[in-house]
N, C-alpha and C positions, 0 to 999 in steps of 0.2 A: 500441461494446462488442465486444471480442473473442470470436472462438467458440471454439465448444469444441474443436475442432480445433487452431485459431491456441495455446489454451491450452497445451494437451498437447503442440505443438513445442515448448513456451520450460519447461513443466513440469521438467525432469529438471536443469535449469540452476537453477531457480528452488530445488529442493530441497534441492538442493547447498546454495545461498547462506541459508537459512532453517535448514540445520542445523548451519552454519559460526557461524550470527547466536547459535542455541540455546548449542550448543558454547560460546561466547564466554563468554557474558552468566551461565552453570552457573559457568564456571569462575573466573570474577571473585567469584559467591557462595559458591563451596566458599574459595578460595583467601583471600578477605577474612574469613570468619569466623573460619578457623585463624590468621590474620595478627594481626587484633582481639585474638583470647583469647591467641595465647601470646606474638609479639613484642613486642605494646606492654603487654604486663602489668607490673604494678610498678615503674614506671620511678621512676628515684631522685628525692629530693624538687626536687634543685636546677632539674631539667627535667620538670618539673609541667605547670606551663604549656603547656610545647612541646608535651611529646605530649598534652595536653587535646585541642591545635587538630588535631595530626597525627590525633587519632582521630575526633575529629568530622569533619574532611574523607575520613578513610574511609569511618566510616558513611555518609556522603552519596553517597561511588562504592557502597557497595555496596545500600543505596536504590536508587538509579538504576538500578543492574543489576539487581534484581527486577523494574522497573516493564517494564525491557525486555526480558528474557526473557519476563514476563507478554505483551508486545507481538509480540515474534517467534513466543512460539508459538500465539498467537491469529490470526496473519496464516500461517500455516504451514497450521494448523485448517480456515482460511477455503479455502483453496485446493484442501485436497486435499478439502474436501467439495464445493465446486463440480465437481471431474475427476468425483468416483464419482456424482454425481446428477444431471450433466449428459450424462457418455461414459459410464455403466453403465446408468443408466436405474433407479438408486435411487431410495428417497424417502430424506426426513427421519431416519424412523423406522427404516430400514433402516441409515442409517447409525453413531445414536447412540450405540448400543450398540457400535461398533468398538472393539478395543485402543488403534488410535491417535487415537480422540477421548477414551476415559479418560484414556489418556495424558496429553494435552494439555491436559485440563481441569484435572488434579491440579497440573501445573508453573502451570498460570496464575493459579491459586489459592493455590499455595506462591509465587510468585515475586509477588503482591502483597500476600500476608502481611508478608514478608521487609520489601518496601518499606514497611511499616506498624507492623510490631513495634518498639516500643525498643530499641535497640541501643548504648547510648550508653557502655556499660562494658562489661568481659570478663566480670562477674558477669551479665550480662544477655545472655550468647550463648546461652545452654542453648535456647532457643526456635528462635535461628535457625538453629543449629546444624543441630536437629530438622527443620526445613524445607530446609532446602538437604540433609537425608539424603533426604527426600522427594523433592525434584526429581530428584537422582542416578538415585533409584528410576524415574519416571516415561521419563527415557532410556533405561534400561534395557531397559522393557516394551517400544520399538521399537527396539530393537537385534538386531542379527542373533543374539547368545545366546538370546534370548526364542524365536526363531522353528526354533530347532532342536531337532529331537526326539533326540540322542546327546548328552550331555554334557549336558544341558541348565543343569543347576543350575551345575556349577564352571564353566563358559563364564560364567554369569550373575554371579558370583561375583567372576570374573577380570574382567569389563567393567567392574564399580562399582569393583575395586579400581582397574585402571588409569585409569577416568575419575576417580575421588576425585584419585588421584594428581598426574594433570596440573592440576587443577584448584589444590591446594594450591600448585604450583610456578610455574607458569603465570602462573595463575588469580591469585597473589601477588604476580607482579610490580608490575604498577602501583602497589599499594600500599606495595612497598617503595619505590620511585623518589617518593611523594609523600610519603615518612618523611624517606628523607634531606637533602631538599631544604627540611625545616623545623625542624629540632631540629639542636643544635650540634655538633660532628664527634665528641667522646667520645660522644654518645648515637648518634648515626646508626650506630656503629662497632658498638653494643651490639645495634643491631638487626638489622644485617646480619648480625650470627654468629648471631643469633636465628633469621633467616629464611635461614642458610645449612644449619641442620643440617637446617631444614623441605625445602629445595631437596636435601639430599647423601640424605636419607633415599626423597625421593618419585621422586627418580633412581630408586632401585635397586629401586623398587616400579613403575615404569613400567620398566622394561627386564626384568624377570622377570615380569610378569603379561604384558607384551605376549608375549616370547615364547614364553610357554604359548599363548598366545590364537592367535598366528599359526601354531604347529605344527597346531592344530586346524584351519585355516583353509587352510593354507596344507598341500597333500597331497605336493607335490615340485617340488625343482627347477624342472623343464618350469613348473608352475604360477606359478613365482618373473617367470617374465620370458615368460611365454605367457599370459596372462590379466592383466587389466585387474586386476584387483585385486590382485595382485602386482605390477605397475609403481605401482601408488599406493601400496602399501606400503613399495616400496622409497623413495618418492620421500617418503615419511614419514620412513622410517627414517634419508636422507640430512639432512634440517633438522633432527629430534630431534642426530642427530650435530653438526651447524654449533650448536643452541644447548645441544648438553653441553660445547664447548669453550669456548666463552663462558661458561658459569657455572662451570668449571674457574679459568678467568682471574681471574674476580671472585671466586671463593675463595681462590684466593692471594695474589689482594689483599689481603683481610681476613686473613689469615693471616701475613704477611710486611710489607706498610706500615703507617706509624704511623698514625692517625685522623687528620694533620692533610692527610695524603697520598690516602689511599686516596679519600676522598670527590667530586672532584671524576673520576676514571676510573671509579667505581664507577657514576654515575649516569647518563653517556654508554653503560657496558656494558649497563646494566640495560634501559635505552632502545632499543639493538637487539635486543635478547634478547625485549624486546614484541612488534618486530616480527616475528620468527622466530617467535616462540611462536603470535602468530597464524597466519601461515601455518600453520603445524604443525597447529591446529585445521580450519583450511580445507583441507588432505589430508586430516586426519580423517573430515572431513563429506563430502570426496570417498568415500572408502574406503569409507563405511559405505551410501553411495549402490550401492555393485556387487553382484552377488552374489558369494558368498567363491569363491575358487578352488576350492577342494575340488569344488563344485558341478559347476564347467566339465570335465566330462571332455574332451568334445569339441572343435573347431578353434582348439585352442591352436595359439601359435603357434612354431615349431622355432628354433633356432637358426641353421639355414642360411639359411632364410626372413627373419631379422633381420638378420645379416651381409648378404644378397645388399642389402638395402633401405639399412642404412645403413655401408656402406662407401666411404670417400672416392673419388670419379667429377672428370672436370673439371665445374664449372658451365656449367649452361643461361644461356647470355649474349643467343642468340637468341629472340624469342618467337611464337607463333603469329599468326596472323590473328585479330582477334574472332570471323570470321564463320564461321572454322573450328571452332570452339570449340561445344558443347552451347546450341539455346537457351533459354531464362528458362523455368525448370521450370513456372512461374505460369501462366505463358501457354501450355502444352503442355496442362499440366491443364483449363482451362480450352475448350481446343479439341475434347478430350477426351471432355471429359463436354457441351460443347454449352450452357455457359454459364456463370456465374459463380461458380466453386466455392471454396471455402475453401480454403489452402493448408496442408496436414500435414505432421508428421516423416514417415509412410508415404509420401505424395507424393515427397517430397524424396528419400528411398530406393528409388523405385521407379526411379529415373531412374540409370543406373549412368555413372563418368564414361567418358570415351573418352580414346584415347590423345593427343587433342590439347587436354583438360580436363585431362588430368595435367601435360603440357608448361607449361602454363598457369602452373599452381601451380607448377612446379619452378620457371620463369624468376621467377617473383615472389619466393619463398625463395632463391633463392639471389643475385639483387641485393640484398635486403633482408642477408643476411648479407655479400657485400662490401663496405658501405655501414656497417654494424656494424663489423666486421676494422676499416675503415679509423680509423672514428671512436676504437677501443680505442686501437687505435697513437697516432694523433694525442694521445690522452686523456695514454697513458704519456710521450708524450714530450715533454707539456707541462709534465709533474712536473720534468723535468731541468733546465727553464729555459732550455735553449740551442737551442731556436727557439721564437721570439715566434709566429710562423704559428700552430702548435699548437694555442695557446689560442683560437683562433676554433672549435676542432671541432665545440660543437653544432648550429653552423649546416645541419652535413649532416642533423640530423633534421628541418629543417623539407623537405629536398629526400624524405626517408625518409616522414612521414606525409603528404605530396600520392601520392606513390608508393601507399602502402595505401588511402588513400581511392580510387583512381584505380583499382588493378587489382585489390585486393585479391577484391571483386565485380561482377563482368564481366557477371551478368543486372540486376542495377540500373546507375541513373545515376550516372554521366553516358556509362556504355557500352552499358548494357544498356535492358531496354524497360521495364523495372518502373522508377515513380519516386522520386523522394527517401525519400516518407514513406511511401509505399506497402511497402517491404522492410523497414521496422521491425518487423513481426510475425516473423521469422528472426533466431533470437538471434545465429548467426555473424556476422551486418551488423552486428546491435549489439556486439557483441564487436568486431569490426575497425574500426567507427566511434568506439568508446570510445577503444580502441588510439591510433588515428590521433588525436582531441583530446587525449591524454594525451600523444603525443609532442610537439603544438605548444607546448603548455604549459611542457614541458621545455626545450625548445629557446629559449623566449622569455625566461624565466629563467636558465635555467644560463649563455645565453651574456652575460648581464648580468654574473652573478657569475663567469664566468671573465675577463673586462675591469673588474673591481671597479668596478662601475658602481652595483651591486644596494646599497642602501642600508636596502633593510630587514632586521632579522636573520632574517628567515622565507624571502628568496628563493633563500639557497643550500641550507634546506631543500628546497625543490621537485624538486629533481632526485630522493635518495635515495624519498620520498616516494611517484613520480612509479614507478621501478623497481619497489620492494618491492608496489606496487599492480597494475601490470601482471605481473608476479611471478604474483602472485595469481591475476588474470583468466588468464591463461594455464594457471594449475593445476586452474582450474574449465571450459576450452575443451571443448565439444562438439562434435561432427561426426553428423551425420544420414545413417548409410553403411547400406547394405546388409548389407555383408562385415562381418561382427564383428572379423577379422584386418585388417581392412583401420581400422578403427579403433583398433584395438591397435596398430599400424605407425604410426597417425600420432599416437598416444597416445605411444608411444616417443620419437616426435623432438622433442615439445613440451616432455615433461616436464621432460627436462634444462636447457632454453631456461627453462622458468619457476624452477626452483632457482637457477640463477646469477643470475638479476636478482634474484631477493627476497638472494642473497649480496650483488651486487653495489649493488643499494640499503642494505644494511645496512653494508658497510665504507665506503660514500662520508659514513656517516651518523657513522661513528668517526671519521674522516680529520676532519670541522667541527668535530664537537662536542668528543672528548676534547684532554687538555692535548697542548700540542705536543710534546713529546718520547715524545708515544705514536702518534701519526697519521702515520709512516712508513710501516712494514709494510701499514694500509687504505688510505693511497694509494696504493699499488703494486697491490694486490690486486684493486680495482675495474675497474681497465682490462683485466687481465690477464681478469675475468669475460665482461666487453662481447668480450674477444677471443674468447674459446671461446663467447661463441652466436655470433658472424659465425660463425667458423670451422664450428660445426656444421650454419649455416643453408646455406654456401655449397655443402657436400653434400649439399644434399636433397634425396630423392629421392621419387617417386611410385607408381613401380611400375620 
């Protein structure tokens, strides 16, 4: 059993990924009902049939997505009342009465409504309708709008709009991608302009509420790129952008191809547009995790102070000594206090790094980004066909994740004194041990399918798959620092690095799946992503 200590280090990780899970599973309910009631309404008699099945298999996703919203936020529930009654020294009773256990009680109770209600016709949404406005509500009550005393109401107001929003557009995809892929291309065609005016409309109501929202939020400039939550903003605002060009494309599709045409590009786009859209949700849950800039008067951080950190320097190619290096926080504390103490985020930050713990880290970023550079090139230049070499390049990821396993954590093994299973309570291990299994995988895979060896049609998926998830992981990375700037600085360098992989897994995902005289431009584009994180990794800097 974990303590409560061990808890509250992996806590802030965990909340992120449980309001990513919330976020999701809303958005699939707001997004399926409107999808239910107006796209598949009335459909002509000759495709009866079709859409019976196409709606019945949506009720079933959005079923599902009730039972598991019900489920995330009950495991959400769970946790933060073990923090407040185990690190506050609450009872039961003290707790019950919270905003964020009404909250939670209401979604869990809407969200297995939802999964239990008939739904079986668009004349029968009016109920779910009502419940998924309920749940809306219920995020709302823990939203940063609720907890402000200025503004309070049109902040409140401006939230449910813009979460309705994304939710409809989002929240819609899936179910448009399991419309098209069953009903005959004159129907498919009738749905996508159905659920493109749903998409052209929820645009322009998530890009005016948010930025109402973020004027409030967001106090100045300084605040724009000195405060944590203006880098996750912006780093929103960058994948809303990557999937407004995307749904730009597939409107034109519909717009300009005939239905016998459009359908087979329309379902590849739709397809990475899920995956952007989730990430999009997962900086959400990021964002909503900080508190708003506005708040942060103090040690933001300047502009000179970000230039001096990330302005291209030659790469750390030499690396220190282990034994020069800080050692194993675990065991300091422990010596410390004169026995066997639990290991904290305050532990962790009490200990500041040195300048040969930075060195450390540099030498490790920036062979990781040569090692990346290399493979991009290799990647590009094995599109040309005129060197056969080329296409062996994943192989450098298996020489890239023994590397992260190996240095990534210099107080665990196989370097350090803390052992295997023993630093799995420190989410960064688990983070850089996820990492490193998700590069082997890649590597085992891709280089299958770039020597067409790979016989099943699921193993040139792995690679896209493999990106757009570490993508992810890397969007939700924590750091256990002292220095708030000093987290901010290393929030800066990462977050670029996770933008382009969740790109770069998304155009590798076009380049397979769309027809071929479309997968030009995202084979080109992929390699060119892998090139700028090497590139960005090879100037990394620590201080």
């Amino acid at each position: 059993m974990w303590s409560v200590d061990r808890l509250a280090g992996v806590y802030a990780y965990l909340a992120v990924i449980f309001r990513a899970a919330i976020l999701i599973f809303q958005s699939l309910i707001l997004g399926g009902v409107i999808f239910i009631a107006y796209a598949l309404r009335q459909a002509p008699d000759t495709s009866s049939l079709k859409v019976a099945a196409v709606r019945a298999k949506s009720v079933r996703l959005l079923r599902l997505s009730g039972f598991c919203l019900a489920a995330a936020q009950a495991l959400c529930l769970l946790v933060n009342c073990r923090v407040l009654i185990s690190g506050a020294g609450l009872s039961i009773a003290d707790v019950i009465g919270a905003n964020f256990v009404i909250a939670a009680s209401i979604a869990i109770g809407s969200g297995l409504l939802v999964a239990l209600v008939p739904a079986d016709s668009p004349r029968k949404m009016g109920p779910v309708l009502l419940l998924s406005l309920v749940i809306l509500a219920s995020t709302v009550m823990t939203n940063h709008a609720a907890a402000r005393m200025d503004s309070r109401f049109s902040l409140i107001f401006l939230t449910a709009f813009h979460l309705a929003a994304a939710g409809a557009w989002i929240g819609g995809l899936p179910y448009l991608r399991i419309s098209i892929s069953e009903v005959p291309d004159e129907i498919a065609y009738t749905l996508a302009k159905r659920f493109s005016l749903i998409a052209t409309i929820s645009v322009l109501a998530i890009a005016i509420s948010g930025a109402a929202t973020a004027s409030r939020y967001v106090d100045s400039t300084t605040a724009v790129y000195g405060t944590s939550y203006g880098v996750m903003l912006c780093a929103k605002t960058c994948l809303f952008v990557a999937l407004l060009i995307l749904g730009g494309l597939n409107h034109e599709a519909i717009r300009k191809l005939s239905p016998a045409n459009f359908a087979p590009r329309l379902k590849r786009c739709v397809e990475a547009e899920i995956a952007i859209g989730i990430t999009v949700l997962l900086a959400a849950a990021s964002l909503t995790s900080q508190p708003p800039a506005v708040d942060l008067k103090a040690d933001r951080v300047s502009l000179s102070v970000i230039y001096e950190r990330m302005r291209p320097t030659w790469p750390r190619l030499k690396t220190p000594d282990v034994k020069d290096i800080s050692g194993a926080t675990r065991h300091t504390v422990e010596e410390t206090t004169g026995g066997t103490a639990s290991l904290s985020a305050a532990d962790v930050a009490a200990y500041t790094n040195t300048a040969s713990d930075k060195a450390w880290s540099e030498y490790n970023h920036n062979w990781v980004g040569l090692m990346l550079l290399t493979m991009g090139v290799l990647a590009l230049l094995s599109r040309t066909g005129r060197l056969s070499i080329a296409r062996h390049w994943p192989l450098g990821f298996l020489a890239l994740a023994l590397f992260i396993f190996v240095r990534a954590d210099p107080e665990n093994w196989p370097l350090g004194p803390n052992g295997f299973w023993e630093s799995f309570d420190q989410i960064e291990v688990v983070q850089h041990r996820a990492a490193a299994a998700l590069v082997v995988a890649f590597a085992a895979f891709e280089w299958r399918v770039q020597r067409d060896k790979a016989r099943s049609s699921f193993a040139p998926l792995v690679f896209p798959a493999v990106c757009v998830i570490g993508g992810a992981l890397l969007l939700t990375h924590t750091h256990a620092l002292a220095n708030s700037k000093d987290q901010l600085l290393a929030e800066l360098s990462h977050t670029p690095l996770a933008i382009l992989a969740v790109l770069a897994g998304s155009m590798r995902w076009l380049e397979l799946r769309l027809p071929s005289p479309d997968r030009k431009i995202p084979a080109r584009l992929w390699p060119v992503c892998f090139m700028l994180i090497g590139a960005l990794l090879v100037t990394y800097k620590e201080g």
